[in-house]
Backbone as a ProteinNet text record, in pm:
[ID]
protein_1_A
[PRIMARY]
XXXXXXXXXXXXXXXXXXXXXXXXXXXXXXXXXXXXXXXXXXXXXXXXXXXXXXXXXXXXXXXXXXXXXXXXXXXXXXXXXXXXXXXXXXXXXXXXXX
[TERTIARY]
2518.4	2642.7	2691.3	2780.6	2830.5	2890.3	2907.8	2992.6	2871.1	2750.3	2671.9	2552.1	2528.6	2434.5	2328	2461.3	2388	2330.1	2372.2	2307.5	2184.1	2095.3	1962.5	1873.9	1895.7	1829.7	1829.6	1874	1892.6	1937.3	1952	2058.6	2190.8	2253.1	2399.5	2465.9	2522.9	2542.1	2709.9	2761.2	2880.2	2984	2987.4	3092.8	3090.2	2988.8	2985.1	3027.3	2973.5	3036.4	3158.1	3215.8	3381.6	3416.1	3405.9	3440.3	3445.1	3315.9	3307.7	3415	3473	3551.1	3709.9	3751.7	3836.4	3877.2	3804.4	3829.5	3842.4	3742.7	3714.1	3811	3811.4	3910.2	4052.3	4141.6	4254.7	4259.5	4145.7	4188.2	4018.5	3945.2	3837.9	3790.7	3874.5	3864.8	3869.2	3876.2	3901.5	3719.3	3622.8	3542.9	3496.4	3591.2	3603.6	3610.9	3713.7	3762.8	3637.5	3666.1	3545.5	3475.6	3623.5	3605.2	3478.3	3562.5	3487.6	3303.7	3287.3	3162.8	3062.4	3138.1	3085.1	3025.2	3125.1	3108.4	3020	3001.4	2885.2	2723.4	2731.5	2625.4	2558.3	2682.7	2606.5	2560.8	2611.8	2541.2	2410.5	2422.2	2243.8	2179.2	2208.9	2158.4	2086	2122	2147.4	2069	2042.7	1911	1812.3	1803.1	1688.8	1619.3	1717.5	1636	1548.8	1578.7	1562.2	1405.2	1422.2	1323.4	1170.8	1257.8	1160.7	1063.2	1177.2	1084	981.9	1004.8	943	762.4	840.2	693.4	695.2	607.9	624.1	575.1	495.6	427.9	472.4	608.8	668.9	678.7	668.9	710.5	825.7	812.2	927.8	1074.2	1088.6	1175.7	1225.1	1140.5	1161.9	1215.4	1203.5	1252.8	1404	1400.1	1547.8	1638.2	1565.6	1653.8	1714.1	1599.2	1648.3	1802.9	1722.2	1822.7	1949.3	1985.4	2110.4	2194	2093.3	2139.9	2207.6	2115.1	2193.3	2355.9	2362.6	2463.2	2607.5	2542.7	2646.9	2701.4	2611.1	2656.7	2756.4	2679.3	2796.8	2955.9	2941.2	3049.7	3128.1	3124.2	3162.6	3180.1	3133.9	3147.7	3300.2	3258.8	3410.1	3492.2	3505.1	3629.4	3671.6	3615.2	3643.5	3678.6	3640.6	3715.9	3845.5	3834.5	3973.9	4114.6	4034.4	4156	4081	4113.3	4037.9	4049.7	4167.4	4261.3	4149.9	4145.2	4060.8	3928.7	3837.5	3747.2	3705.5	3767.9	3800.4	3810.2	3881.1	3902.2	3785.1	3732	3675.7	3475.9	3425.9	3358	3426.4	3508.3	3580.8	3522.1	3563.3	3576	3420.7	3315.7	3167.3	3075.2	3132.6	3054.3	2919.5	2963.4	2834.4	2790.3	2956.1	2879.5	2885.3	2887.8	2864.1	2980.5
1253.3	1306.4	1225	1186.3	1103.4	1139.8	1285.3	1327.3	1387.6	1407.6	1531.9	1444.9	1328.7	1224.2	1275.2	1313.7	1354.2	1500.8	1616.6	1753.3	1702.9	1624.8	1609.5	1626	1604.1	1611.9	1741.5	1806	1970.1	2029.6	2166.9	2267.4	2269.5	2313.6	2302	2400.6	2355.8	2427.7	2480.1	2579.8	2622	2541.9	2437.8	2346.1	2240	2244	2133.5	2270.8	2376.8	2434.7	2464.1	2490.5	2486.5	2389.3	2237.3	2116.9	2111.7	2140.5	2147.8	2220	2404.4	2472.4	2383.2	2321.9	2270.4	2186	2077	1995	2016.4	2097.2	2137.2	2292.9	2387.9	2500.4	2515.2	2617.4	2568.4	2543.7	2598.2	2596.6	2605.9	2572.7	2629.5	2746.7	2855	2977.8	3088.5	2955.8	3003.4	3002.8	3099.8	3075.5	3145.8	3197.9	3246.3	3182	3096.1	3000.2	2915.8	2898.6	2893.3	2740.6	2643.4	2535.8	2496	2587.1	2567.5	2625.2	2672.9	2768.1	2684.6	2588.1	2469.7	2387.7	2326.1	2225.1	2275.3	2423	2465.8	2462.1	2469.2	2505.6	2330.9	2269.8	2115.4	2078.8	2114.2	2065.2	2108.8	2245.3	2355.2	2254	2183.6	2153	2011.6	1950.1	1825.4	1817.5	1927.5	1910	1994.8	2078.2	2121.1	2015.2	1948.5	1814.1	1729.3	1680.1	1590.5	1673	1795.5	1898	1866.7	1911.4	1933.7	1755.5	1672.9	1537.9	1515.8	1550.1	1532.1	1639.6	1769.3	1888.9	1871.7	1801	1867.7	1980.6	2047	2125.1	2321	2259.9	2385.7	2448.2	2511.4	2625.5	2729.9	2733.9	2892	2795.1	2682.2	2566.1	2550.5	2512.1	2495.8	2572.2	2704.8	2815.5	2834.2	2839	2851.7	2726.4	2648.1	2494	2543.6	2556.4	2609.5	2760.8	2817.7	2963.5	2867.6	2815.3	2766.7	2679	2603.6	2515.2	2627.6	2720.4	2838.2	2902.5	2939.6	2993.2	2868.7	2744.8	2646.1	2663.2	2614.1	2580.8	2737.4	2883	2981.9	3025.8	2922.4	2909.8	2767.5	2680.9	2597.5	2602.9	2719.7	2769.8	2868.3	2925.8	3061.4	2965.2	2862.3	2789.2	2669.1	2619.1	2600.1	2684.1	2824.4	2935.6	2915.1	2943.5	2992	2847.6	2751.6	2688.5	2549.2	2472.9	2343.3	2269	2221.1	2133.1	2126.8	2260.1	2257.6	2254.8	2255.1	2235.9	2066.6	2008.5	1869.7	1833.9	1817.5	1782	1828.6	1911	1954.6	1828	1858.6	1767.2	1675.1	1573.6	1410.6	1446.1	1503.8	1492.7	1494.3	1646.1	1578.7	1511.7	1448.4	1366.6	1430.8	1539.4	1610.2	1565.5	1525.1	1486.3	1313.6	1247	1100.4	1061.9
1813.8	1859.8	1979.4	2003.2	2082	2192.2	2185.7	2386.3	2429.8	2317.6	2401.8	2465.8	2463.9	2493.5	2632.8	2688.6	2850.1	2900.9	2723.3	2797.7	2726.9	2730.1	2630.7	2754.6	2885.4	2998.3	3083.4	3052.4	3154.8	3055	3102.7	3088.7	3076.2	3024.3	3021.3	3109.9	3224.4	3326.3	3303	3361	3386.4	3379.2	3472.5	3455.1	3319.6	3275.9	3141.6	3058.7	3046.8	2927.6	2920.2	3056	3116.2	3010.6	3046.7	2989.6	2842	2810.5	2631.6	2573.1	2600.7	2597.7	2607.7	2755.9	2760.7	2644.3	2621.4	2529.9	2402.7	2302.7	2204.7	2194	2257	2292.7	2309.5	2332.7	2368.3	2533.3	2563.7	2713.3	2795	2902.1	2959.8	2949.5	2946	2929.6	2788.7	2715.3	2529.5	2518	2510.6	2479.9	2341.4	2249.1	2121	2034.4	2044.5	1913.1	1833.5	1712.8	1664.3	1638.5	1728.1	1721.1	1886	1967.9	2123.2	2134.8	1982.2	1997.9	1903.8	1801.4	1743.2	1868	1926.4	2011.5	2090.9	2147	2210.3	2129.5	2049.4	2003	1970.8	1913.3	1916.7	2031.9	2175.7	2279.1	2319.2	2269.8	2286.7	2139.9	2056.4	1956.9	2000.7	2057.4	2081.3	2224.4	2309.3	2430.4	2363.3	2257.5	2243.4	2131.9	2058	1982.9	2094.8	2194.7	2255.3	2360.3	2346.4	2412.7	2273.8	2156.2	2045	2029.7	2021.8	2003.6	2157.4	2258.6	2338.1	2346.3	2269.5	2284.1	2146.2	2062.1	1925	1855.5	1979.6	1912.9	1989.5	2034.2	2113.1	2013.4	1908.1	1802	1808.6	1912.6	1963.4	2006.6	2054.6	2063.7	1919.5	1835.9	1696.9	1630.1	1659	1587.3	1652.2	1775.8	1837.9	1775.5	1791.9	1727.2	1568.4	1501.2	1392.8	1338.5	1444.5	1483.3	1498.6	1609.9	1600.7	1519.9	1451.4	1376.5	1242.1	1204.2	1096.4	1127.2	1278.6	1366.9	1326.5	1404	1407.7	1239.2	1135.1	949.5	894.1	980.8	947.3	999	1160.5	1215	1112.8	1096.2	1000.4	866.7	807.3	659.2	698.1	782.9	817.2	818	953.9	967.7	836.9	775.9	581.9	545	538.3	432.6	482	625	678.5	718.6	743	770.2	775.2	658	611.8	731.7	768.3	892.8	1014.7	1037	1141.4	1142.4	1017.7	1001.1	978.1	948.3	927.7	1059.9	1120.3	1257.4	1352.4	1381.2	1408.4	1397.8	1252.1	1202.5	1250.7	1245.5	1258	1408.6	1502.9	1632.9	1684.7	1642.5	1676	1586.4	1524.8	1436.7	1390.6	1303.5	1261.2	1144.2	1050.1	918.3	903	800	792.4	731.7
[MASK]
++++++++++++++++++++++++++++++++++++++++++++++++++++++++++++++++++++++++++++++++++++++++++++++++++

């Protein structure tokens, strides 16, 4: 993933999720939309990978990794049912698929 490069090292703090929201959202404060909750979850996706290759044998890491990764594919199945455009764009923008 290419914007989330840098939560692979910490936590994702307040002001980065502000940011993620902003960009991906209509606004910082849109934290509903189902595009801003994608983009959230790739960033929790994307430091707990970088957590998991480092512990491989964290299990309960693994399982959360997994947990979200299910969360993110049912938020992306709704927004396809509901409105292709933005599901497209969406994918194009975090480069989830190939």
């Amino acid at each position: 993933m290419p914007t989330f490069s840098n939560y692979k090292d910490m936590q994702i703090t307040k002001e980065q999720k502000a940011e993620i929201f902003e960009k991906y959202g209509k606004s910082n404060t849109d934290t509903g939309s189902a595009e801003g909750q994608i983009a959230l979850f790739s960033a929790r996706i994307a430091h707990l990978q970088g957590h998991v290759l480092a512990n491989n044998k964290d299990y309960s890491t693994k399982r959360a990794l997994v947990m979200l990764v299910g969360k993110r594919r049912r938020l992306l199945d709704y927004l396809k049912d509901r409105d292709i455009e933005r599901y497209r764009t969406i994918i194009r923008e975090l480069g989830i698929r190939k």
